[in-house]
NUSEVO-841258 format. One record per residue: chain; x, y, z of N, C-alpha, C, O in turn; residue number from 1. Coordinates in nm, 2 decimals, m for minus. Layout:
N
+-----+--------+--------+--------+--------+--------+--------+--------+--------+--------+--------+--------+--------+-----+
| mol |    n_x |    n_y |    n_z |   ca_x |   ca_y |   ca_z |    c_x |    c_y |    c_z |    o_x |    o_y |    o_z | seq |
+-----+--------+--------+--------+--------+--------+--------+--------+--------+--------+--------+--------+--------+-----+
|   A |      X |      Y |      Z |      X |      Y |      Z |      X |      Y |      Z |      X |      Y |      Z | NUM |
...
+-----+--------+--------+--------+--------+--------+--------+--------+--------+--------+--------+--------+--------+-----+
//
This chain:
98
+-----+--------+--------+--------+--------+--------+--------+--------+--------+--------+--------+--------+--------+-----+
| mol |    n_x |    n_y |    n_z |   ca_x |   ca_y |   ca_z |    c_x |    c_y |    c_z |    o_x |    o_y |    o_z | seq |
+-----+--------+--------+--------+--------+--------+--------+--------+--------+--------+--------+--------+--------+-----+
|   A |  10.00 |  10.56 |  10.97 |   9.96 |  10.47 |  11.07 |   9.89 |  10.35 |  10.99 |   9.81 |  10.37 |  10.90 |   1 |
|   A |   9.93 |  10.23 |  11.04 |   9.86 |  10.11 |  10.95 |   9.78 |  10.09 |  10.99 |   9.77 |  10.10 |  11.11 |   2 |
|   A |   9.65 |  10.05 |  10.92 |   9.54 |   9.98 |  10.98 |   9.53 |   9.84 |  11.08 |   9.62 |   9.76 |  11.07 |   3 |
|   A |   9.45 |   9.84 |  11.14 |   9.46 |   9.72 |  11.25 |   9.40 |   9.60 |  11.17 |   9.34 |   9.63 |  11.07 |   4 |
|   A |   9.40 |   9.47 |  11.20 |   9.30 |   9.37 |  11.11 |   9.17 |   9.37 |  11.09 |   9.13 |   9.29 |  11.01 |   5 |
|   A |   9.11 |   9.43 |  11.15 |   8.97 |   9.46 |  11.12 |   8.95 |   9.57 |  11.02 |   8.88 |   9.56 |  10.93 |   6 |
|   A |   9.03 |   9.69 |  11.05 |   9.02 |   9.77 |  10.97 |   9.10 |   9.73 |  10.81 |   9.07 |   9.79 |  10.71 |   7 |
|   A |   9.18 |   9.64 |  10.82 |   9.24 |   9.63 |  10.70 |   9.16 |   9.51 |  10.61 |   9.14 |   9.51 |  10.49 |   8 |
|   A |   9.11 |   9.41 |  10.68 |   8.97 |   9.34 |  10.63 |   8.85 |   9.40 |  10.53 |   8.79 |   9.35 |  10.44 |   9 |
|   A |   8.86 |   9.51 |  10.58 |   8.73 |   9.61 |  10.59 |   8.78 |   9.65 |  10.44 |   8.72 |   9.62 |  10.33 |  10 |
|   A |   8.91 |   9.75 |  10.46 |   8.98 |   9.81 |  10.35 |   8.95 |   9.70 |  10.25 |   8.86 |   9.72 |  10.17 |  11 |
|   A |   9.00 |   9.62 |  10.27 |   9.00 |   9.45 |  10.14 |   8.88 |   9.45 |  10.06 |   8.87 |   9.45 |   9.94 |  12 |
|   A |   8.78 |   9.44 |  10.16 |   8.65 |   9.42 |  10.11 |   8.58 |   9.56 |  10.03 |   8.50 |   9.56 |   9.94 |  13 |
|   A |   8.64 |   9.67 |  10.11 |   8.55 |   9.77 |  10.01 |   8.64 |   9.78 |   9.87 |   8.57 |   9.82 |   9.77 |  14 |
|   A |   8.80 |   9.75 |   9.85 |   8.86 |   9.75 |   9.73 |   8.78 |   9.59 |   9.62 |   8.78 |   9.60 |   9.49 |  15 |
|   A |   8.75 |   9.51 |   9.68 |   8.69 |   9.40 |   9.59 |   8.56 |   9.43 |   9.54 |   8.52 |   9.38 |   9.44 |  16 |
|   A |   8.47 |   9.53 |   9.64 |   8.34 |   9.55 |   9.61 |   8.36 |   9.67 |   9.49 |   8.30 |   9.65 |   9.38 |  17 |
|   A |   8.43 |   9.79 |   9.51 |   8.45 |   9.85 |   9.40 |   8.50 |   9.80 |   9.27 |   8.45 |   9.83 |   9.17 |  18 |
|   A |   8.61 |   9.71 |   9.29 |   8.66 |   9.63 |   9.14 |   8.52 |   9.58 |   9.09 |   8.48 |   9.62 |   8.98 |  19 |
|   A |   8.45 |   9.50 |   9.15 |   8.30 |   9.41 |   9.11 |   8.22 |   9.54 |   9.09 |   8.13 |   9.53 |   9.01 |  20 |
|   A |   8.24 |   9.65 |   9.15 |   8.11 |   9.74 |   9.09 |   8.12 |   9.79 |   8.99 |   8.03 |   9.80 |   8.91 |  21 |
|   A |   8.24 |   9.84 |   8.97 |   8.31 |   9.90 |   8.85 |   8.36 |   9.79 |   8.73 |   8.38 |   9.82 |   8.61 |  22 |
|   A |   8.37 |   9.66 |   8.78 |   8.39 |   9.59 |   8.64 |   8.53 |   9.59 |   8.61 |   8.57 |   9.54 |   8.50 |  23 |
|   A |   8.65 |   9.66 |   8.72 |   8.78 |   9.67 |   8.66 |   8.83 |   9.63 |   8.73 |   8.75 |   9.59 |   8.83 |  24 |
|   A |   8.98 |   9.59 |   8.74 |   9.03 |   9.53 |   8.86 |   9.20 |   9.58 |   8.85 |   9.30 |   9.51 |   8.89 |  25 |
|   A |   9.19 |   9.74 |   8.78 |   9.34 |   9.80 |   8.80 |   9.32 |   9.91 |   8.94 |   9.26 |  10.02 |   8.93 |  26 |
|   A |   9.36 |   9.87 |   9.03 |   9.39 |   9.98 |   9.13 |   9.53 |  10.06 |   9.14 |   9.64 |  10.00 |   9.13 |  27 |
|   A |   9.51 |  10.20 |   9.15 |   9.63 |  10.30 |   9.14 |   9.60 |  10.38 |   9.24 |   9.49 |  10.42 |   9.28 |  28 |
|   A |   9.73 |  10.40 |   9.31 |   9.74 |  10.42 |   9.46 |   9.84 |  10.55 |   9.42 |   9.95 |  10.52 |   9.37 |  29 |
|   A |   9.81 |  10.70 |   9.43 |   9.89 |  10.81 |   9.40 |   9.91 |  10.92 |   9.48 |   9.81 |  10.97 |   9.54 |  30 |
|   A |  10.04 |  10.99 |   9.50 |  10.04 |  11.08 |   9.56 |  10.08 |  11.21 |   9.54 |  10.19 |  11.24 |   9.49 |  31 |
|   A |  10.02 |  11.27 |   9.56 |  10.05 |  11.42 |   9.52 |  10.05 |  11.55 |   9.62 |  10.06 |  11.53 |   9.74 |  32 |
|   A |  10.05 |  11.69 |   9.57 |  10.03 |  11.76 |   9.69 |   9.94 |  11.84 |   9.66 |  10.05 |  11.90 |   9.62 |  33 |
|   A |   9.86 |  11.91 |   9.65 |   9.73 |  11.95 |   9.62 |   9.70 |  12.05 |   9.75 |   9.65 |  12.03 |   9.86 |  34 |
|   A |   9.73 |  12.19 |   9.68 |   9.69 |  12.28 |   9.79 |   9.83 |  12.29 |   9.90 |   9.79 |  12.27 |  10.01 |  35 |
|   A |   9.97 |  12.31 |   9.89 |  10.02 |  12.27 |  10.00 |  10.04 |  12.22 |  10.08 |  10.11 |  12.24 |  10.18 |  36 |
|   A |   9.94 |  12.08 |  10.03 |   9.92 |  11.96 |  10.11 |   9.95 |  11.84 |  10.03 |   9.93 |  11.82 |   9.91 |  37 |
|   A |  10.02 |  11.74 |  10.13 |  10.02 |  11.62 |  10.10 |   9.90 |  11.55 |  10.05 |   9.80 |  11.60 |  10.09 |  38 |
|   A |   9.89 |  11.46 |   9.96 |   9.73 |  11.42 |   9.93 |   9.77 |  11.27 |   9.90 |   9.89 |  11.25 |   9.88 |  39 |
|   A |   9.65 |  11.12 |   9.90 |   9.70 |  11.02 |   9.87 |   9.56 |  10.96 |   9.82 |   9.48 |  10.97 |   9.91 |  40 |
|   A |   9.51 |  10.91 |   9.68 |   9.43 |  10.88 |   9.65 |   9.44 |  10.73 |   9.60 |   9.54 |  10.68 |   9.55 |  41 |
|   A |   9.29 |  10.64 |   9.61 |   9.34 |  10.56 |   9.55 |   9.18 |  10.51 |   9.43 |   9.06 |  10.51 |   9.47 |  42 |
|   A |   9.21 |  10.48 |   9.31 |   9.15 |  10.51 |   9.19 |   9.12 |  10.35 |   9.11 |   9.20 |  10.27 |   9.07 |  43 |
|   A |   8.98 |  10.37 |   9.10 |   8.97 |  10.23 |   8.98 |   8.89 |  10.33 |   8.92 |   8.79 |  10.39 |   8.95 |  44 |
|   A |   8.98 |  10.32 |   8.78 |   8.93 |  10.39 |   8.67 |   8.95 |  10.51 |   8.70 |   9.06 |  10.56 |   8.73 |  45 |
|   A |   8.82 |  10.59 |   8.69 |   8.81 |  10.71 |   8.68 |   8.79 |  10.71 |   8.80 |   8.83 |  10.81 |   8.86 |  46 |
|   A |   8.73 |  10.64 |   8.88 |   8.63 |  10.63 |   9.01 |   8.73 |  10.71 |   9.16 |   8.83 |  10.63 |   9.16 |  47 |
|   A |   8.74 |  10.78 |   9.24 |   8.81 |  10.80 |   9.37 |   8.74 |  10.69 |   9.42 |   8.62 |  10.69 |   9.41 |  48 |
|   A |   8.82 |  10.59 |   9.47 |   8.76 |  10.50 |   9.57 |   8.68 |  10.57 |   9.74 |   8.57 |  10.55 |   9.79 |  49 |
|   A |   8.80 |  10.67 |   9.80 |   8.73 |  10.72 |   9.91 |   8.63 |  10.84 |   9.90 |   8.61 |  10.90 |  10.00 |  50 |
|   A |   8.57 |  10.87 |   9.77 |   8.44 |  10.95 |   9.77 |   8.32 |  10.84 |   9.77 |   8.23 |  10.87 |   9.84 |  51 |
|   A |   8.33 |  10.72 |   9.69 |   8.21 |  10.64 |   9.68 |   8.21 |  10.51 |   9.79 |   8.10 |  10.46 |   9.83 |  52 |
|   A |   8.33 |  10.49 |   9.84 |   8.31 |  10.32 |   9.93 |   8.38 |  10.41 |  10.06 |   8.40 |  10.53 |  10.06 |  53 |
|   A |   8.39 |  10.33 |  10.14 |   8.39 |  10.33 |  10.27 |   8.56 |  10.27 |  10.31 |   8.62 |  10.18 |  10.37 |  54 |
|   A |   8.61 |  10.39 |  10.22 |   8.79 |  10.39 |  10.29 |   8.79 |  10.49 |  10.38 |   8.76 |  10.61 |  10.38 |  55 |
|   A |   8.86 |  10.40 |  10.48 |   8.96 |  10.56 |  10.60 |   9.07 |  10.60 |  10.52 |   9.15 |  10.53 |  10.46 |  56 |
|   A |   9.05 |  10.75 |  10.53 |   9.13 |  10.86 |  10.49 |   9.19 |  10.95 |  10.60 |   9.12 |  10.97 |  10.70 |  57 |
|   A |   9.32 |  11.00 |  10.57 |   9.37 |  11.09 |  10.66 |   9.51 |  11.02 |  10.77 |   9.59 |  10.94 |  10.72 |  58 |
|   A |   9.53 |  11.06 |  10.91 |   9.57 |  11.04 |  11.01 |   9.54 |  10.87 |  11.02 |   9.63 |  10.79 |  11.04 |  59 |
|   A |   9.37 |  10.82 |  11.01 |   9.36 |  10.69 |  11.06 |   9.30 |  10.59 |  10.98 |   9.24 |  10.49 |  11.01 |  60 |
|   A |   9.34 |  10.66 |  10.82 |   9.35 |  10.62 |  10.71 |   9.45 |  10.49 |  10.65 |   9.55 |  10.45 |  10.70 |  61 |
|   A |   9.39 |  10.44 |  10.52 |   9.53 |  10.33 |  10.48 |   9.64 |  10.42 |  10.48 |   9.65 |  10.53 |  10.52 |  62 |
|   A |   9.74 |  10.34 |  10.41 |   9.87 |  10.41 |  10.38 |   9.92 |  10.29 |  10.31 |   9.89 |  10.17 |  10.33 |  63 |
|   A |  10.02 |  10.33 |  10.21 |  10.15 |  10.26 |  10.13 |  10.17 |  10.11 |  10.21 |  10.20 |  10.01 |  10.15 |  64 |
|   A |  10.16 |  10.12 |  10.39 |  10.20 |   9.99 |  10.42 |  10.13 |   9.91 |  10.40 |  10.18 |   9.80 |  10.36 |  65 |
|   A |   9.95 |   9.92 |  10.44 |   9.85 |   9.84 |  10.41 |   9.85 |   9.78 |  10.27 |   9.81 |   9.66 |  10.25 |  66 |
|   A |   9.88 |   9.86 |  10.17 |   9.83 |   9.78 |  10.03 |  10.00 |   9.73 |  10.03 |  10.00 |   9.64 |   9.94 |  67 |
|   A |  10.15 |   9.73 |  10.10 |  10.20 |   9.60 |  10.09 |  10.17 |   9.48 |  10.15 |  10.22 |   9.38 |  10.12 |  68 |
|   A |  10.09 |   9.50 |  10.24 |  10.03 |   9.42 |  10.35 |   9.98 |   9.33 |  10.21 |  10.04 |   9.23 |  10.15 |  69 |
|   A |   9.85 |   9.39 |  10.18 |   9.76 |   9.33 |  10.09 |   9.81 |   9.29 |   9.96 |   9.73 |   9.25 |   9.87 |  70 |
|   A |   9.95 |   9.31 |   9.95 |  10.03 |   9.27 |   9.80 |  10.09 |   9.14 |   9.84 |  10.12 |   9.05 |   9.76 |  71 |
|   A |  10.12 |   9.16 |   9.99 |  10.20 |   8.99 |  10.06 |  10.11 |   8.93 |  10.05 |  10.14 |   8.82 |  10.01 |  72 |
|   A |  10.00 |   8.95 |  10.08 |   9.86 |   8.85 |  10.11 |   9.83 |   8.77 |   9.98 |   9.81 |   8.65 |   9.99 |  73 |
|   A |   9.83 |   8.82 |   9.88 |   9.78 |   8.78 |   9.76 |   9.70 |   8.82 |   9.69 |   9.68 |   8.79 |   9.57 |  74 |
|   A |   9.63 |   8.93 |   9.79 |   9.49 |   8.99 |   9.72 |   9.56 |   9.09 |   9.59 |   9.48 |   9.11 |   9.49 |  75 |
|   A |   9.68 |   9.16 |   9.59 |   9.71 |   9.28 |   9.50 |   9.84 |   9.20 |   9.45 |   9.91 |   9.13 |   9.52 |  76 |
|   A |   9.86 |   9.23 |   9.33 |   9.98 |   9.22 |   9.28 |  10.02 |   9.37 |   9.17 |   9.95 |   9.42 |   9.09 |  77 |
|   A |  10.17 |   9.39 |   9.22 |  10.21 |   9.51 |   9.20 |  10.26 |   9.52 |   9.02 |  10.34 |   9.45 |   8.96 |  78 |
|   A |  10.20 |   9.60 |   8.98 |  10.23 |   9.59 |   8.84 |  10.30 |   9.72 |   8.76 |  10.34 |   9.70 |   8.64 |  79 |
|   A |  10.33 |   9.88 |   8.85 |  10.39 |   9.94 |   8.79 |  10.42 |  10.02 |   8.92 |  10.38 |   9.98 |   9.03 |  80 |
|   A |  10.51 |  10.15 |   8.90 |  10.57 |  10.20 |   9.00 |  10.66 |  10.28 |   8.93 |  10.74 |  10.24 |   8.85 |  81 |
|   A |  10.63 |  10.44 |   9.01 |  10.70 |  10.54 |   8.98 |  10.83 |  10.56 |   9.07 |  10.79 |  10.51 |   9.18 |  82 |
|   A |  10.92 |  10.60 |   9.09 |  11.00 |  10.67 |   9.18 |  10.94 |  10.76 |   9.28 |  10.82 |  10.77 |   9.26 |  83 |
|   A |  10.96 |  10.80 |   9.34 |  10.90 |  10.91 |   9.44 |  10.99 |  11.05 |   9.39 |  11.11 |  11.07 |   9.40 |  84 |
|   A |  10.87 |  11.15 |   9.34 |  11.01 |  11.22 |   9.35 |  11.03 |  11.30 |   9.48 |  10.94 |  11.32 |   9.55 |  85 |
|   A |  11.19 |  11.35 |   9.51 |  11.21 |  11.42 |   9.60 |  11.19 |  11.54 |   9.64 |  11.23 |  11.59 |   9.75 |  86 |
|   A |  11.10 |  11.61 |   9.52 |  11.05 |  11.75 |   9.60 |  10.92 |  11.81 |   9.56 |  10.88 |  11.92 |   9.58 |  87 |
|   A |  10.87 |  11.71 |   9.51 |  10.68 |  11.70 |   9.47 |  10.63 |  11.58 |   9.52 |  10.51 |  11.57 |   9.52 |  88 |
|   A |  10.69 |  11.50 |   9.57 |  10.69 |  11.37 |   9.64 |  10.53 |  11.29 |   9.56 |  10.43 |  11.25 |   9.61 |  89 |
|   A |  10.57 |  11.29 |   9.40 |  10.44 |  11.27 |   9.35 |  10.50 |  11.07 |   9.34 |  10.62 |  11.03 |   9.33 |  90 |
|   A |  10.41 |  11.02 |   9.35 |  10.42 |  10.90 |   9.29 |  10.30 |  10.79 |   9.29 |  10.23 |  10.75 |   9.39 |  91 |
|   A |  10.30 |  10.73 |   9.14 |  10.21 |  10.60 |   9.14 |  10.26 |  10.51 |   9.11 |  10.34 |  10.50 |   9.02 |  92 |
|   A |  10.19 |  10.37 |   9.21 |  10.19 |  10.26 |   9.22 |  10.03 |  10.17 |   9.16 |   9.92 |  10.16 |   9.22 |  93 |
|   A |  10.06 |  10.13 |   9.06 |   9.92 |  10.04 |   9.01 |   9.97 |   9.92 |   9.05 |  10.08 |   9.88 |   9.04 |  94 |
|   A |   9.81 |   9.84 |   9.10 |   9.83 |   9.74 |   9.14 |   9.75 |   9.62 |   9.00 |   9.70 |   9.67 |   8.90 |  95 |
|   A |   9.74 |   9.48 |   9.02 |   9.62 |   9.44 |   8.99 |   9.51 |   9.36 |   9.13 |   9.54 |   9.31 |   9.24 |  96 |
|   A |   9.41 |   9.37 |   9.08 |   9.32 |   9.33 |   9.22 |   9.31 |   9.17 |   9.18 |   9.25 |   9.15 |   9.07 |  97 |
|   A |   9.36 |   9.03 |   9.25 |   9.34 |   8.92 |   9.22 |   9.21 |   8.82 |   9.25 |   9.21 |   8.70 |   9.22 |  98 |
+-----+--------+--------+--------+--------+--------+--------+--------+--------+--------+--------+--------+--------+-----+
//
């Protein structure tokens, strides 16, 4: 489910506030499955972004469309990218934060 504009504002702002807290500005957007479950994290540095800032996770969480959202916008530009694979469905996408 994509975030709405407020919520994807929101998203924006807590990814700029973490780049400025952390001092980095590589975001990596990864997926894995963890426990028989689908999982999607997204990481500056070492840091999980949705344990310390204020990302929706889950059902009404970002997703893959939001950070292209935010890669058309200008704020992210996409700098590397795995394939997906088709039966661990792991894959990362690093961005840079502009």
């Amino acid at each position: 489910m994509a975030l709405n504009s407020i919520e994807l504002e929101n998203f924006r702002t807590e990814i700029k506030k973490a780049s400025e807290d952390l001092k980095l500005n590589e975001l990596i957007f990864q997926t894995e499955w963890i426990f028989d479950f689908p999982t999607q994290s997204l990481n500056i540095g070492e840091a999980m972004l949705q344990d310390s800032y204020n990302i929706a996770v889950g059902w009404d969480g970002y997703g893959i469309e939001d950070l292209n959202i935010l890669e058309q916008q200008g704020f992210l530009k996409k700098i590397f990218e795995t394939e997906k694979d088709p039966i661990t469905l792991e894959q990362i996408i690093k961005y840079v934060i502009i």
